[in-house]
Phi, psi and omega in degrees: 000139194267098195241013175282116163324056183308307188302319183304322188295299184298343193272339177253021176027055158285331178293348167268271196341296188306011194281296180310335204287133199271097192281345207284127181261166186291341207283334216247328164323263184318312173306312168299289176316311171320314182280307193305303175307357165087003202250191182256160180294319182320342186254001160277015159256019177274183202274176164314312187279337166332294189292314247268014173261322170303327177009094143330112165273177197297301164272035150292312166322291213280332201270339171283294170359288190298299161014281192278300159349285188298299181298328172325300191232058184286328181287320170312305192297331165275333172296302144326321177288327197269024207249269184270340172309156188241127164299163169301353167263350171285315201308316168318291196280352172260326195263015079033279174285342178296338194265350185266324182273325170303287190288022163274280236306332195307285175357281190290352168289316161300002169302148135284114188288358215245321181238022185303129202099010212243003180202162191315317210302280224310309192305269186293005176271289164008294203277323157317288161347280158303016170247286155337309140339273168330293209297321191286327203271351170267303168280350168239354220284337172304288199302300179303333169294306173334308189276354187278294184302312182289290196290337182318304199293286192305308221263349177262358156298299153336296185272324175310314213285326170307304185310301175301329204293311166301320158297329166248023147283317170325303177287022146311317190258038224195133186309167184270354186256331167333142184281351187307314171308356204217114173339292186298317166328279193316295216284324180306289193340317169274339152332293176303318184307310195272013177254338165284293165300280156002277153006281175286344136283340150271359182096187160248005154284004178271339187333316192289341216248001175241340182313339174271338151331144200287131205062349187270003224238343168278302176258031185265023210240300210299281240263328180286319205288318199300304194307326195287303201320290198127028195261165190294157197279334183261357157281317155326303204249357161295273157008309170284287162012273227264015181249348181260000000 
């Protein structure tokens, strides 16, 4: 008997999800660190004191890293662009209005709540306000919504777990005093990489909906500002580095 639920399947957008699920084997993890570091894979399994002459300052590491990093979840990452991208004039024009809605709400936070609404000025901040709204939630409100529902779990699963997974073969080579050593490190760090990419395909108005990531919520101001610049994702995030 045939008991599979197509509505059920769609309604719980299992087919987006499933977009993401991450193909990348450890086997391929280790080869990409391995190239970024210049060695054969075979030598990231040797013991520590063996490696430990190499000893890699940081951004040195982190600037061979991303890359080969980056190619890891080059297929997630093309998955995403055709999900949620944004052209540079979409990119522009959202975040445009997030700057517009931020200093009405600014406004309007200054209200008395016990009379708020209660004179013309209040009146037209109010209404400004829920217009600026309206206009963002009609032209992006697909897309932003798209990433809030779909794309959060699955697709920051996908691209974080190769990543991390390489920083920490990497820090096998890494001086014994690196911060490359530290666990908690290694997951900001792939955060900030994958808060950084997003960004730069969506825009910095998806900012609110990646900011509760672990690290990322301290430099996400650091990381929105890199992306308006144009700067490369291994400049970036070298740079943000040293703040975490």
């Amino acid at each position: 008997m045939n008991t599979f639920d197509l509505k059920k399947y769609l309604a719980e957008n299992r087919l987006l999800q499933e977009e993401f699920i991450s193909e990348v084997s450890d086997n391929e993890i280790q080869a990409a660190a391995a190239k970024a570091l210049g060695v054969s894979p075979e030598e990231l399994d040797k013991e520590e004191d063996k490696i430990e002459e190499i000893g890699l300052a940081l951004a040195v590491t982190l600037a061979g890293l991303i890359p080969p990093a980056l190619e890891l979840v080059g297929n997630v990452t093309n998955k995403a662009k055709q999900m949620i991208g944004l052209n540079d004039q979409e990119k522009k024009e959202l975040a445009n209005l997030n700057a517009k809605i931020k200093k009405a709400k600014g406004l309007v936070d200054t209200f008395d709540d016990r009379t708020i609404g209660s004179n013309d000025k209040e009146k037209r901040a109010i209404e400004l306000l829920k217009n600026l709204k309206d206009e963002r939630d009609k032209k992006f409100g697909t897309i932003v919504g798209n990433w809030a529902k779909h794309a959060g779990h699955s697709l920051h699963h996908a691209y974080v777990t190769p990543i991390r997974k390489m920083f920490e073969y990497a820090a096998k080579f890494s001086k014994k005093d690196s911060k490359l050593r530290d666990k908690d490190y290694r997951e900001k760090l792939s955060n900030i990489v994958y808060a950084a990419v997003m960004m730069g395909i969506a825009g910095v108005g998806i900012a609110s909906h990646i900011g509760h990531l672990h690290g990322v919520g301290p430099v996400l101001t650091t990381i929105a500002d890199g992306v308006k610049e144009g700067k490369s994702i291994v400049d970036l995030v070298k740079g943000v580095a040293s703040l975490i």
